[in-house]
N, C-alpha and C positions, 0 to 999 in steps of 0.2 A: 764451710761458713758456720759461724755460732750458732744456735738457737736463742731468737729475741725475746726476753721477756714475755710474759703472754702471750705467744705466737702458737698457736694450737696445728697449722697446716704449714708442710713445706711441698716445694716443687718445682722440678725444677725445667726450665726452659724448653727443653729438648721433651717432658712430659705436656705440658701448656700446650705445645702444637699439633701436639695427636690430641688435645683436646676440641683443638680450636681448628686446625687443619691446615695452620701457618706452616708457609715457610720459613726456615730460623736464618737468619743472617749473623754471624756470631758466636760465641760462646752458648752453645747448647746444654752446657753442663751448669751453670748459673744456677743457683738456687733462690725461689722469689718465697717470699712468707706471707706480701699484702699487697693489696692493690691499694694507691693511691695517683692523686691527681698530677698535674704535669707538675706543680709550682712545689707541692707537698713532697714528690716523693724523693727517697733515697735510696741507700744502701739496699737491696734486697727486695725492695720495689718494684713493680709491673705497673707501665702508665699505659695511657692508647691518646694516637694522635688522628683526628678524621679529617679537619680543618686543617686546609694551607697556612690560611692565616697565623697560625698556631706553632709553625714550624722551630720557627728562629727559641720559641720555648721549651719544645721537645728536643732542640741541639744541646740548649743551655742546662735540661732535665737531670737534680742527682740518681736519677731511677739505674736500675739496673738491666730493663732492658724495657722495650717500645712496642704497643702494638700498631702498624701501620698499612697504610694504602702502598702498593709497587710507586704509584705514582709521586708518595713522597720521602725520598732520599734524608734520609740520619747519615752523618761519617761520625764514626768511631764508637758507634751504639749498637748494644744488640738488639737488633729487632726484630718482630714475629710478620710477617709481609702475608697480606688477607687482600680478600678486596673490598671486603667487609669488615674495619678494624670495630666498628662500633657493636656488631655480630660477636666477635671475637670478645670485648669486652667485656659483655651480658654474662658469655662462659664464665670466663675466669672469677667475673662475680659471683655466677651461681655456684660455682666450687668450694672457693673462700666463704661465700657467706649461705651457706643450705639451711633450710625450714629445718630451722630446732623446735622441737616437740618437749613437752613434759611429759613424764608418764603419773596424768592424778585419774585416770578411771571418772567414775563418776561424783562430781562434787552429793554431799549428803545433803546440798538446798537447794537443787538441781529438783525437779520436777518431771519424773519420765512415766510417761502412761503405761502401764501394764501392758496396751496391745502393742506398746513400740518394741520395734525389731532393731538392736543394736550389732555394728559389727566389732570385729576384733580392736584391740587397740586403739580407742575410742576415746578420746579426752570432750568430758560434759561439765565445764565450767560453774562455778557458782548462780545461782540466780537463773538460769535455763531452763526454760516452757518446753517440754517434747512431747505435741499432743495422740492423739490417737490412731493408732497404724501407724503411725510415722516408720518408715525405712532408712535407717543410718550406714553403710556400707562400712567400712575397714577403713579405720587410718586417716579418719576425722577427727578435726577439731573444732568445738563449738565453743565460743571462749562468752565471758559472762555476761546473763541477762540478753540474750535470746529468744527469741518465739519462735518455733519451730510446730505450725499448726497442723490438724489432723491431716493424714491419709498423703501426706508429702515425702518424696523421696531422696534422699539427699547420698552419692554416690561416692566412691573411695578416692581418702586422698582429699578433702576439700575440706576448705578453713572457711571459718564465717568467724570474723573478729565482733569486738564486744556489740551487742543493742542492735543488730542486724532483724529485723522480722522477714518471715517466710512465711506466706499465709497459708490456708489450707489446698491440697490438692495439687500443689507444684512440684515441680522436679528439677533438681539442681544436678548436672552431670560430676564428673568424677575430675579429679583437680583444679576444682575451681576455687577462684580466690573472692570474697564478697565483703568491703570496708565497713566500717561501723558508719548506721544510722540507715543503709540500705534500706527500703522495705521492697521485697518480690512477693506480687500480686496483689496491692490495693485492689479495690474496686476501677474500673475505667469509667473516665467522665461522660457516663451514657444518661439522658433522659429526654423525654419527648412534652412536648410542651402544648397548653391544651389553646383553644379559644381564649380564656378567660387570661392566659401569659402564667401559669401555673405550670409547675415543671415536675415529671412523673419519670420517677427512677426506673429506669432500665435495670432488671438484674444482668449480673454478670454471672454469666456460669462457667464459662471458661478457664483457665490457669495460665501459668507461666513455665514456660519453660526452658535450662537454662543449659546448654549441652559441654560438652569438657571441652578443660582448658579456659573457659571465658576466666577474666578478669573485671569485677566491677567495685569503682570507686566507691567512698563516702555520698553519703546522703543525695542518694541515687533513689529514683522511684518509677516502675515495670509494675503498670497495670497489667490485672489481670484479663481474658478476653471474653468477649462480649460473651461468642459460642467458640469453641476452637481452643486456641492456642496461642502468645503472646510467645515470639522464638526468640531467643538469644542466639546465633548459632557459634560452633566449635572455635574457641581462636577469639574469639573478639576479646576486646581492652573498651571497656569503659574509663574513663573518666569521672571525676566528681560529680556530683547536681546535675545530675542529667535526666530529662522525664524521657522516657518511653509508654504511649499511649497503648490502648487494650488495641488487638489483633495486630500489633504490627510483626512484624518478620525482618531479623535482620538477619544477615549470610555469614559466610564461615571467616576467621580473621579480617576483621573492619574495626576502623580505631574510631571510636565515638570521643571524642576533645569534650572538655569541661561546658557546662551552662547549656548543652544541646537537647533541640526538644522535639520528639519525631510523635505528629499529630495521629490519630486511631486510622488504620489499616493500612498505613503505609509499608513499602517493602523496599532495603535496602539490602544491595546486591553483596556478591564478594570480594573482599578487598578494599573495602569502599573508604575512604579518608572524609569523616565529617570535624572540620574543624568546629574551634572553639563559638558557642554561641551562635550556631547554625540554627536557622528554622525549617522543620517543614511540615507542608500542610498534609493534610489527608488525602489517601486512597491514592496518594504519586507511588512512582515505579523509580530506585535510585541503580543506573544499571552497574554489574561490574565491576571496580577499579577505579569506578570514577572520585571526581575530588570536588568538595562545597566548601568552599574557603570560609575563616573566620565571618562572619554576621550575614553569613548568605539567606536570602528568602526564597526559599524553592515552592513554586506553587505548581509548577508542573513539572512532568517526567524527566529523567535527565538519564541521554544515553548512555551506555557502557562506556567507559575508557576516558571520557571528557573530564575539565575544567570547568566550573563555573562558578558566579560568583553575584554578589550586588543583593540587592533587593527591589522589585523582583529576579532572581539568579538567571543568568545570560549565561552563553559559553565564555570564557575568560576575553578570550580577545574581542570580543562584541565590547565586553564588561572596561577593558582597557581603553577603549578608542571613547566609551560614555566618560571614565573619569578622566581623559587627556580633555575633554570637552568640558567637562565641569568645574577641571582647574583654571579654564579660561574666562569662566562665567562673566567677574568682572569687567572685565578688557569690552566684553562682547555684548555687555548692557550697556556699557557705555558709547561703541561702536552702532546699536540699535538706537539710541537716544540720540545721537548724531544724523544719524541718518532718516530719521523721522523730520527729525527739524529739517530737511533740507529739500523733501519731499513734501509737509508742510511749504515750505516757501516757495518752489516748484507750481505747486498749485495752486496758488496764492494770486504767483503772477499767470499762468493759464486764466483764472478767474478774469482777474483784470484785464488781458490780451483780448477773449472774447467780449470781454464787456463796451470795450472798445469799437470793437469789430459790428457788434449788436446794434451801438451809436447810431454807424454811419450807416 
């Protein structure tokens, strides 16, 4: 097969699967150059199909070959059989499209404290605060306008895109990824409030800390802790706008969804799924694997491995039988307003029966 225009990576089918772990159904000698979507792709092309629904599109697909579930059947396609096609996916993305690095050393408007310790092959952006002690490991990027505060350690391998602050005293583990506008370790909303309704800041002495592999979105903010430690742990994925209050602790891969806001000392487990615009309040226990669906209010502990949801958050099927309840609402004030009247009238004539009765 030609080489396309700007096509900088080839590979071919029968490679994809040692990458990926597929079974190849098909022409294993195929040569793909890009991944694109079902509708987009063509000639040379690698698509993935996860949804059924989607099927009759992935038959119709000009791609050259499929990544898919056993469960769903291609005729006359070559395809990569996973059970994980959307696993599968992520690979072949990360192959074609890997962390391109510049090599600029350090910018000359860059700002690096004498006591900071840089490591090898280090890119320090224009416009970048590196204050004092700071620890930079190997094979960083710190890209422009940064604040990187005293005595913080930031570990190999990890990117911090433009206007990200780091405040003093934290540690960021080794490949981690942190969006622009991030701040790791504000102050936490700590203060104690007198007689008079005056409010007396609690310092915070604590930090943040942020262990490998985390991923955190844009304009994200991770107080720092009261006394102690504020954890990110290994694996996790943030999302955008998300607060994390001082002391909280969260476990090793847990996907925190957009707009979520976890109250001071709370601890969420491993594994943990907090959807989008989830609440929860302080000092709860979130166990294990468990799942807080979109706009949930969690004001107490929620066991490992469960569902839940609502505000206040129930287990899910509690939470399903309240909204099959609530969709009735109408029907069911009208059926109350009926039946008042008729108890009303009931009594009405009981009134009058003894009144009778009283007469004689």
């Amino acid at each position: 097969m030609r080489r396309k225009k700007g096509v900088e990576k080839m590979i071919s089918v029968k490679e994809i699967a040692g990458i990926t772990g597929a079974e190849v159904i098909g022409d294993p000698d195929i040569i793909i150059s890009s991944v694109k979507s079902i509708e987009e792709a063509g000639e040379g092309d690698i698509t993935f199909l996860a949804n059924r629904k989607y099927i009759s599109r992935a038959q119709e697909t000009k791609a050259s070959a499929v990544i898919c579930s056993p469960l769903l059947k291609l005729e006359g396609k070559t395809t990569l059989i996973m059970e994980n096609p959307y696993l599968g996916f992520a690979k072949v993305m990360q192959y074609f499209h890997p962390r391109k690095r510049a090599t600029i050393g350090v910018d000359p408007t860059a700002m690096v404290s004498d006591t900071a310790r840089v490591g090898v092959n280090v890119n320090i952006y224009a416009g970048v605060y590196i204050g004092e002690n700071v620890v930079i490991g190997d094979e960083v990027d710190i890209m422009p306008g940064c604040y990187i505060g005293d005595n913080t350690v930031i570990d190999d391998n990890t990117l911090l895109y433009a206007n990200v602050t780091v405040y003093h005293d934290c540690r960021i583990g080794a490949c981690v990824i942190i969006h622009s506008g991030t701040v790791i370790g504000s102050d936490g909303f700590g203060f104690a409030t007198d007689e008079k309704g005056g409010h007396h800041k609690i310092p915070q002495t604590g930090n943040v800390i942020v262990e490998d592999d985390v991923e955190i979105g844009s304009n994200c903010s991770i107080d720092r802790a009261v006394l102690g430690s504020t954890i990110i742990g290994a694996g996790t994925k943030l999302d955008n706008l998300i607060q994390i209050a001082h002391n909280v602790k969260i476990g090793k891969h847990t996907f925190v969804v957009a707009q979520v806001g976890i109250s001071g000392s709370s601890t969420v487990g491993d594994q943990v799924i907090l959807a989008g615009q989830a609440g929860i309040v302080g000092h709860v226990e979130i166990g294990d694997r468990s799942i807080i669906v979109a706009q949930a209010g969690v004001s107490n502990n929620v066991p490992a491995g469960e569902i839940y949801g609502g505000s206040p958050a129930r287990p899910m099927m509690e939470m399903k039988r309240i909204f099959a309840v609530q969709a009735k609402l109408p029907q069911l004030r009208t059926l109350v307003k009926d039946m008042q009247k008729r108890i009303e009238a009931l009594e009405a004539k009981l009134r009058e029966s003894k009144g009778k009765q009283d007469h004689y």
